[in-house]
LUMRO-37807 format. One record per atom (N, C-alpha, C, O): residue in three letters; atom name; x, y, z. Coordinates in pm, 1 decimal. Last residue first. Example, Ala and Ser with C-alpha at 12.3 -4.5 7.8 and 13.67 -1.06 7.14 Angstrom:
2
R, code, site, east, north, up
R, SER, N, 1285.0, -225.0, 708.0;
R, SER, CA, 1367.0, -106.0, 714.0;
R, SER, C, 1290.0, 3.0, 787.0;
R, SER, O, 1340.9, 113.8, 803.9;
R, ALA, N, 1319.0, -569.0, 780.0;
R, ALA, CA, 1230.0, -450.0, 780.0;
R, ALA, C, 1320.0, -330.0, 780.0;
R, ALA, O, 1423.6, -331.9, 846.5;
This chain:
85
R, code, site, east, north, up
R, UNK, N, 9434.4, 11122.7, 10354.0;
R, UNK, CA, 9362.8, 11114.6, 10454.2;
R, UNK, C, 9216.5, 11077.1, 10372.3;
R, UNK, O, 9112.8, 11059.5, 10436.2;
R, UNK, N, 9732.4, 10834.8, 10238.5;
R, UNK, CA, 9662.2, 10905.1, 10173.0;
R, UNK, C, 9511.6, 10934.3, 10302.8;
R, UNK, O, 9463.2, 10833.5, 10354.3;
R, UNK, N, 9872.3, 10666.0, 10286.2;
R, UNK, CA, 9908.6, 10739.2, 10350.3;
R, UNK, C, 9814.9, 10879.5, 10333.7;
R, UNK, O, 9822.4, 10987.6, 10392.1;
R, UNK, N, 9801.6, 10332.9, 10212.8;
R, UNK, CA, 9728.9, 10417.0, 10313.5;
R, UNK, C, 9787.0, 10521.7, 10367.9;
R, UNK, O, 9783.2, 10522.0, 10490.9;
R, UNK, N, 9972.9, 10336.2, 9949.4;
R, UNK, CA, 10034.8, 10307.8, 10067.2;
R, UNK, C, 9934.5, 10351.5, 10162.0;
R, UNK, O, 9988.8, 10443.2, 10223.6;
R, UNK, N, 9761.5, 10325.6, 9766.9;
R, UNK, CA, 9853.7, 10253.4, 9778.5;
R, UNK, C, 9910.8, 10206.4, 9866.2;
R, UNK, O, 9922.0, 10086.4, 9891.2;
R, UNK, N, 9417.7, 10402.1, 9917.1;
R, UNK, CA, 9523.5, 10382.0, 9827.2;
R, UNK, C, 9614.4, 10356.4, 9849.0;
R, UNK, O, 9624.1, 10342.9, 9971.0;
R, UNK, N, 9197.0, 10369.8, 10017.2;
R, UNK, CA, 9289.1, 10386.6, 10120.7;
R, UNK, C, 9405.2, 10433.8, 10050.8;
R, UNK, O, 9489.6, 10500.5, 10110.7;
R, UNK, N, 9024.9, 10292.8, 9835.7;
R, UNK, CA, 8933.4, 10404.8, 9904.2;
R, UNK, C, 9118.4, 10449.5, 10026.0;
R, UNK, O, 9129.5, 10551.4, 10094.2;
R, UNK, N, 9106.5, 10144.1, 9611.2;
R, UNK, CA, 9047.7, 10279.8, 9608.1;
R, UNK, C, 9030.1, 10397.5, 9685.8;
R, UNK, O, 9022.0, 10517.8, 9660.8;
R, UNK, N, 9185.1, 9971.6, 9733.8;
R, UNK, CA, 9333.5, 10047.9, 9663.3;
R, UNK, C, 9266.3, 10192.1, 9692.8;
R, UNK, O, 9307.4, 10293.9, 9748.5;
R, UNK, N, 9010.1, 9831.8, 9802.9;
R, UNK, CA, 9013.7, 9896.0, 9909.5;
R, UNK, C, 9169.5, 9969.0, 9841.1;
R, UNK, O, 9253.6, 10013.6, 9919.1;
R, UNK, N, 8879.8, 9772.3, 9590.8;
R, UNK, CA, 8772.4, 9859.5, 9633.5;
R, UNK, C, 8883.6, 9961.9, 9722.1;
R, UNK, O, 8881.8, 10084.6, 9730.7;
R, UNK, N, 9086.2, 9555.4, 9501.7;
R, UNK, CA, 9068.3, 9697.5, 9428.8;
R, UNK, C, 8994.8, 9805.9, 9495.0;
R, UNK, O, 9027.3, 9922.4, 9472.1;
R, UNK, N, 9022.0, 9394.0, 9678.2;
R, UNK, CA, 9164.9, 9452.6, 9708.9;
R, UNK, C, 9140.9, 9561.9, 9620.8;
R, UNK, O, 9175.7, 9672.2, 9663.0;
R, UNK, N, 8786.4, 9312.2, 9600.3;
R, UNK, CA, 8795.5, 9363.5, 9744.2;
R, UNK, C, 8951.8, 9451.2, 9737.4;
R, UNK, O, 8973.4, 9559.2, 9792.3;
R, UNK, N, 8863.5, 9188.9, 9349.8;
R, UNK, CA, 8753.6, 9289.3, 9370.0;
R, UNK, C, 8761.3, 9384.2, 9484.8;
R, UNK, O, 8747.3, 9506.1, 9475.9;
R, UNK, N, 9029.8, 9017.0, 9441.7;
R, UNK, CA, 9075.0, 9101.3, 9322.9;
R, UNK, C, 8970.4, 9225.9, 9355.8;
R, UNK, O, 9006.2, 9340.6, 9382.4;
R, UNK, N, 8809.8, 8780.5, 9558.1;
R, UNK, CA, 8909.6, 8883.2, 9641.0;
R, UNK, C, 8977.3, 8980.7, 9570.1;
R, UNK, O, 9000.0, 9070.2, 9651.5;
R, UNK, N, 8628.8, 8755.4, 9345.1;
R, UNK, CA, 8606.2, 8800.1, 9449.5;
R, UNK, C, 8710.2, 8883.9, 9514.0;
R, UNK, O, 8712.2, 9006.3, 9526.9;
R, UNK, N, 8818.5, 8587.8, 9196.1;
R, UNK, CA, 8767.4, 8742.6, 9112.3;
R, UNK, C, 8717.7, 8823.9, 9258.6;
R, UNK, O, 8759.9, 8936.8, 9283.5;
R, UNK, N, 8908.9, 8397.7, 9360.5;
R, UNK, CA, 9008.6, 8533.1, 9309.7;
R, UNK, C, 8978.0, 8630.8, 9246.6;
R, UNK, O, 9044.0, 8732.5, 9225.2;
R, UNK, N, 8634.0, 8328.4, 9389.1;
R, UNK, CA, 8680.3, 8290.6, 9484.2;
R, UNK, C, 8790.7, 8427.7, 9466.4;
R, UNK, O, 8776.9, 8532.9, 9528.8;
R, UNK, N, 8558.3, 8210.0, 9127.9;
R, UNK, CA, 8519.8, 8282.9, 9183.1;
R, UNK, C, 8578.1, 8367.2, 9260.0;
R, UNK, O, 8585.8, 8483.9, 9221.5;
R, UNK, N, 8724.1, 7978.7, 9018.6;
R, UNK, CA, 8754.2, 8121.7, 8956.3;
R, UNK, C, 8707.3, 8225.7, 9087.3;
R, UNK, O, 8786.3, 8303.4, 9140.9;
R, UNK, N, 8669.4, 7766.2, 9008.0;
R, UNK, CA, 8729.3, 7777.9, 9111.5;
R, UNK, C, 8760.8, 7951.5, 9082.1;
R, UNK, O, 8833.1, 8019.0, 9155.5;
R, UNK, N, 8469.5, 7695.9, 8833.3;
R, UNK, CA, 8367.9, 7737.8, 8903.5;
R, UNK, C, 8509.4, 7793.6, 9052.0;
R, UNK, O, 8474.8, 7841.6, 9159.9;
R, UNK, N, 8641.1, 7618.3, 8587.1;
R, UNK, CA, 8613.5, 7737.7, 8613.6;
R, UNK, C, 8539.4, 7780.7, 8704.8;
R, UNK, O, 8515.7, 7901.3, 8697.7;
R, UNK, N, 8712.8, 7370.1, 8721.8;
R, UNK, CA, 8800.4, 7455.3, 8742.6;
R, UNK, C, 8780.8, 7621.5, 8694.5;
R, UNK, O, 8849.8, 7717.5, 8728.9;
R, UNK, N, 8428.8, 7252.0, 8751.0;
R, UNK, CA, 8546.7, 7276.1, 8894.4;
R, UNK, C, 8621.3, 7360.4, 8864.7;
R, UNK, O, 8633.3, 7450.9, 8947.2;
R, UNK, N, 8414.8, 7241.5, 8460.2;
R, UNK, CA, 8302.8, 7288.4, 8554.9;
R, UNK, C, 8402.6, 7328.2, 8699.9;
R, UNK, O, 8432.9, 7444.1, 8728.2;
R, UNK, N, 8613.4, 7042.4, 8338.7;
R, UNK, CA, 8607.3, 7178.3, 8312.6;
R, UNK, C, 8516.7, 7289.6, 8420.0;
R, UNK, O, 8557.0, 7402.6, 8447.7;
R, UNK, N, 8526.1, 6805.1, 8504.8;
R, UNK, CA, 8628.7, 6900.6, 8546.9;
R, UNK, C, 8651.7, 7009.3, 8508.0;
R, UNK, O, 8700.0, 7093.8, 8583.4;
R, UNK, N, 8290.4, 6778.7, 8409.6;
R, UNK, CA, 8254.5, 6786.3, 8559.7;
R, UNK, C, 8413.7, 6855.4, 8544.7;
R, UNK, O, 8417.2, 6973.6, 8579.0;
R, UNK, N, 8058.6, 6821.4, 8130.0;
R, UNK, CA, 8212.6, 6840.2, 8182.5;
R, UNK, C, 8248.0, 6871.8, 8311.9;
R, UNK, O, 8241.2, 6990.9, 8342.3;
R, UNK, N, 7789.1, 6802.0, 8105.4;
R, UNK, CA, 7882.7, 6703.0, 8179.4;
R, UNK, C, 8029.3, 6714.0, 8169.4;
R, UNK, O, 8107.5, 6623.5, 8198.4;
R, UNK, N, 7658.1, 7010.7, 8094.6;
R, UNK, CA, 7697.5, 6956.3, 7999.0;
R, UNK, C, 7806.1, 6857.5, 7997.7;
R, UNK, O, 7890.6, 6837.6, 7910.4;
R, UNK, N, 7617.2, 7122.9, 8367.8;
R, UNK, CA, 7506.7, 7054.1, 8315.7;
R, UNK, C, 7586.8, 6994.3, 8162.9;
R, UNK, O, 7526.0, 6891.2, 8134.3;
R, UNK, N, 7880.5, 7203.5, 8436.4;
R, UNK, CA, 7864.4, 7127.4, 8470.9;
R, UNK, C, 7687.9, 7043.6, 8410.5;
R, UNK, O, 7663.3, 6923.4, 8419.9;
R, UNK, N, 7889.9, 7406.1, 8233.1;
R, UNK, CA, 7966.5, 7297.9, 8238.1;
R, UNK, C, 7930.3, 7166.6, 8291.6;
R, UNK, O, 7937.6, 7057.0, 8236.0;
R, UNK, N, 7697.1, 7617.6, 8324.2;
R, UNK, CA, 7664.9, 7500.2, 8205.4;
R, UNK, C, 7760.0, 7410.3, 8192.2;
R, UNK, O, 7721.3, 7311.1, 8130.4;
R, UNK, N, 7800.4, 7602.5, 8633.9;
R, UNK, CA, 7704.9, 7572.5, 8574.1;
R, UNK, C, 7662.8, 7480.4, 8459.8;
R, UNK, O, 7622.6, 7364.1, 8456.4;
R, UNK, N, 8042.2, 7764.5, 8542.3;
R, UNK, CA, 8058.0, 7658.8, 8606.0;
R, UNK, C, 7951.7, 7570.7, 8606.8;
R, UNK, O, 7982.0, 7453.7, 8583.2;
R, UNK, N, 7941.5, 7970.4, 8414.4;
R, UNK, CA, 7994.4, 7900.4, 8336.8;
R, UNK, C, 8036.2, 7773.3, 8386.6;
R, UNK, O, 8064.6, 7680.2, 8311.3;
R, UNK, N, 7807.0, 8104.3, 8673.1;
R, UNK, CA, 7704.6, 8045.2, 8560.3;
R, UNK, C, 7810.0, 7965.7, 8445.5;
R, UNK, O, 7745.7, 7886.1, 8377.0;
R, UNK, N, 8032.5, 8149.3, 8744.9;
R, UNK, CA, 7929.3, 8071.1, 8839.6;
R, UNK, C, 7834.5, 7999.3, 8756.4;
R, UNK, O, 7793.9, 7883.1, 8761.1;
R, UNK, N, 8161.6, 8321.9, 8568.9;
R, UNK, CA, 8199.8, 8214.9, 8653.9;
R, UNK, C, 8131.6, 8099.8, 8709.5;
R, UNK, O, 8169.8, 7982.9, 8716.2;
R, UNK, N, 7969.5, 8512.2, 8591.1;
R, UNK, CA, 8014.4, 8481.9, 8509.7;
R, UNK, C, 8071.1, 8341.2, 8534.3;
R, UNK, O, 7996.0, 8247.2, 8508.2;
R, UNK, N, 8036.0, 8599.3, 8865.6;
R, UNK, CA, 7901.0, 8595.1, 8863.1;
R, UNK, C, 7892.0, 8482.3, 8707.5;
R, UNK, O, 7817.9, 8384.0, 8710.7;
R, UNK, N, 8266.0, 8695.2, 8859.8;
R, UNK, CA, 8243.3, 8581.8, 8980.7;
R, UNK, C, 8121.2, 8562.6, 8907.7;
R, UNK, O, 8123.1, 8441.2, 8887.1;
R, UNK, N, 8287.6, 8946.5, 8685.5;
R, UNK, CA, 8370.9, 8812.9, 8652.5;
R, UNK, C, 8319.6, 8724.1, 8737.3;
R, UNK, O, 8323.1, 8619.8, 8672.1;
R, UNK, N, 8059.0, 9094.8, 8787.1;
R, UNK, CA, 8094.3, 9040.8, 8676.5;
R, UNK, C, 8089.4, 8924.9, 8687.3;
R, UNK, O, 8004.3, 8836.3, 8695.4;
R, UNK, N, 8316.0, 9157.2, 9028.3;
R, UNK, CA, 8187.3, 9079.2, 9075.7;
R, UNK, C, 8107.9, 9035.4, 8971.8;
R, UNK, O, 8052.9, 8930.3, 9004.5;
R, UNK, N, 8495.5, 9308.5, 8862.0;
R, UNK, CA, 8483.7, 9197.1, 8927.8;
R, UNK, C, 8396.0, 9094.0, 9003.9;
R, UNK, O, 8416.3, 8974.9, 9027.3;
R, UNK, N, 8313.6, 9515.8, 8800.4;
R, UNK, CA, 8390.7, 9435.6, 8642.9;
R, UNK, C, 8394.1, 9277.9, 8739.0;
R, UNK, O, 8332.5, 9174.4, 8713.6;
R, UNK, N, 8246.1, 9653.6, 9028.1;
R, UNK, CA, 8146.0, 9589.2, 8932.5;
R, UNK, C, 8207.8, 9502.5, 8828.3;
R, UNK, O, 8138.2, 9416.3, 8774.7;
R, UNK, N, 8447.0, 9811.8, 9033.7;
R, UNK, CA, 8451.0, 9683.5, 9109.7;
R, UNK, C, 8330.3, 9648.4, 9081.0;
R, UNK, O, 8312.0, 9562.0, 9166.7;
R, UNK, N, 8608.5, 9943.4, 8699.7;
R, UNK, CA, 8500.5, 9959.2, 8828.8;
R, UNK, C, 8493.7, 9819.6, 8883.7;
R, UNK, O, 8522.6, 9721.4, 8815.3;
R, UNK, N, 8962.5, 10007.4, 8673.8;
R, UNK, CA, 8876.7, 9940.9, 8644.6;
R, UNK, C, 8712.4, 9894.7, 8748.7;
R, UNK, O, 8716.0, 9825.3, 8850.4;
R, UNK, N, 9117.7, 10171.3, 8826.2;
R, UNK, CA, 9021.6, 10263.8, 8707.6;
R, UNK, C, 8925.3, 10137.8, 8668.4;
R, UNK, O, 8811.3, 10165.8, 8631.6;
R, UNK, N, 9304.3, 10035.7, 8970.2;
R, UNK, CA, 9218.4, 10095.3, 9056.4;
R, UNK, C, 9130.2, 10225.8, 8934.7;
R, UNK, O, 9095.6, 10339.9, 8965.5;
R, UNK, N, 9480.9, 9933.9, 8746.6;
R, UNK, CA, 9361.8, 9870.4, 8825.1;
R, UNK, C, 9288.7, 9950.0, 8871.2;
R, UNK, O, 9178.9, 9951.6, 8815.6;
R, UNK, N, 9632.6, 10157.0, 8793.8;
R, UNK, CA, 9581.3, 10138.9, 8620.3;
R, UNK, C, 9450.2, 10002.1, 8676.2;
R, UNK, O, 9337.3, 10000.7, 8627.3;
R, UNK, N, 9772.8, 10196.5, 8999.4;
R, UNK, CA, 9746.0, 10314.6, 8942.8;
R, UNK, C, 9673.6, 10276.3, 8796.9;
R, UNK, O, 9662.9, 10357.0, 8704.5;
R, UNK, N, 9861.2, 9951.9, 9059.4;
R, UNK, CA, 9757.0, 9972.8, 9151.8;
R, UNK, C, 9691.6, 10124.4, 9059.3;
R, UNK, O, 9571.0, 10148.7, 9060.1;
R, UNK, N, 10075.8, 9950.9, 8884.4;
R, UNK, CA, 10026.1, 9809.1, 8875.0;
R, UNK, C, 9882.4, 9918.4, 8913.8;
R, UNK, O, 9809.4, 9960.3, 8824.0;
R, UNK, N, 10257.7, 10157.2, 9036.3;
R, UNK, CA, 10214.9, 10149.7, 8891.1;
R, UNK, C, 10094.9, 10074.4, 8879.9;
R, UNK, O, 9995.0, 10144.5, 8863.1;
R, UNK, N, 10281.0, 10026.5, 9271.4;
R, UNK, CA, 10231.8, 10154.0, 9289.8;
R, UNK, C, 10164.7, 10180.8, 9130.8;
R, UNK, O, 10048.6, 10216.2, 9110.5;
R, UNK, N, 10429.1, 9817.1, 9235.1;
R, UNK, CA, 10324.1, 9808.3, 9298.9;
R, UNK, C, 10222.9, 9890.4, 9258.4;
R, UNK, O, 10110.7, 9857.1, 9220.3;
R, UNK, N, 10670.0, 9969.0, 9120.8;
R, UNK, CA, 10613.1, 9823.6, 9091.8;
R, UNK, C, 10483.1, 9818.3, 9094.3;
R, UNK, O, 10414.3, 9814.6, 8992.2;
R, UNK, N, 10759.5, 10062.5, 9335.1;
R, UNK, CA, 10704.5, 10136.9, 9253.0;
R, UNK, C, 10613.2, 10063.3, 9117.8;
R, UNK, O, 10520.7, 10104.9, 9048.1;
R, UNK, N, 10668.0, 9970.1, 9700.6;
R, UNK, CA, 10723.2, 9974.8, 9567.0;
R, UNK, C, 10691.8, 10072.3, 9462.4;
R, UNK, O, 10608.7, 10160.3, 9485.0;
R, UNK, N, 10464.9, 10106.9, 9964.8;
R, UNK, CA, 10503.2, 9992.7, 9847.4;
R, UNK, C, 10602.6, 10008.8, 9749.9;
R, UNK, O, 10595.6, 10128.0, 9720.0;
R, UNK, N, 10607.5, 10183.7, 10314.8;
R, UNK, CA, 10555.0, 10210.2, 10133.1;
R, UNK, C, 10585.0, 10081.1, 10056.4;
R, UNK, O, 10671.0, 9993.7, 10066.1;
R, UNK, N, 10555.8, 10190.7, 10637.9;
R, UNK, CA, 10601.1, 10116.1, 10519.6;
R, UNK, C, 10555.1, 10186.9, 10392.8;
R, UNK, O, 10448.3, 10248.1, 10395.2;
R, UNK, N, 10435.0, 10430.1, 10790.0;
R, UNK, CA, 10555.6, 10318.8, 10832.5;
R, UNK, C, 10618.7, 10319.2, 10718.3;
R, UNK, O, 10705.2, 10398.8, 10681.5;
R, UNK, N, 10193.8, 10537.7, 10699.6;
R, UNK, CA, 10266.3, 10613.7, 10664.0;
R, UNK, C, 10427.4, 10555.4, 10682.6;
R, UNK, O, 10523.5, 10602.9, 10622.2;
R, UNK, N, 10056.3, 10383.6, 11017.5;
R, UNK, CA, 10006.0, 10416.8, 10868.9;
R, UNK, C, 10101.2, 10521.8, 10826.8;
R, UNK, O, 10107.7, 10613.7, 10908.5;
R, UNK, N, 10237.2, 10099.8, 11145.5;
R, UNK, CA, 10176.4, 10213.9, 11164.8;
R, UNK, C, 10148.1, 10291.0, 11021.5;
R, UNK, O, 10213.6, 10259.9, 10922.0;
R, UNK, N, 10196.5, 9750.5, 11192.9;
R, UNK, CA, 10290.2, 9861.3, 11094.8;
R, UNK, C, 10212.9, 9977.1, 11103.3;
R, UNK, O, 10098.4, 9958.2, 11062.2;
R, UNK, N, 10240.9, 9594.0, 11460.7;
R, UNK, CA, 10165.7, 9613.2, 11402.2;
R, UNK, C, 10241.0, 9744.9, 11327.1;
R, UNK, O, 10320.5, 9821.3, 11381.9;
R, UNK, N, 10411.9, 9449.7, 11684.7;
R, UNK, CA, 10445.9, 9457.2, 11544.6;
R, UNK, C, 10381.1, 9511.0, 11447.4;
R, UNK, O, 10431.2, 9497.5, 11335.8;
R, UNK, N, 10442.6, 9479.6, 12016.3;
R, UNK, CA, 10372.2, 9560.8, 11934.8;
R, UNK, C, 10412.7, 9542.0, 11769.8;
R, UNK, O, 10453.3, 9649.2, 11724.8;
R, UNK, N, 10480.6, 9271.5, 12256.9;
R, UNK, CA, 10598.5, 9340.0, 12148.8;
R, UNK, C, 10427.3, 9368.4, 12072.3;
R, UNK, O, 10328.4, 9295.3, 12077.5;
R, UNK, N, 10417.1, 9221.1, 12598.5;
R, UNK, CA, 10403.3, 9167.0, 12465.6;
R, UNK, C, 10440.8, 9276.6, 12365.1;
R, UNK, O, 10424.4, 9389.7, 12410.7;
């Protein structure tokens, strides 16, 4: 069986990328969990104030503040290209 797995130091990102990740990775991962938490409760009064679709579509928020959060933690700790020890 063929081995495809990308070895650390293999691939690099962009510079694109690399920029983008260099001005996120200052914002604390507390901002993002925040934002979910925020979310939850705005999904909430929506939904107690009977806006059932406004309510769904901010309660769908969570979900990308969550993962935004995780991908920042892990810019942090591995950075860009994980080439970093």
């Amino acid at each position: 069986m063929t081995d495809f797995r990308v070895a650390k130091g293999e691939a690099q990102e962009d510079q694109i990328t690399a920029a983008i990740e260099k001005y996120t990775s200052k914002v604390p991962s507390a901002v993002y969990l925040g934002l979910a938490v925020a979310s939850i409760g705005g999904s909430i009064a929506f939904k107690i104030a009977k806006k059932d679709h406004l309510a769904l579509y901010v309660g769908q928020w969570v979900a990308p503040f969550l993962i935004l959060g995780i991908y920042n933690k892990l810019v942090k700790i591995h950075g860009s290209d994980g080439t970093t020890a």
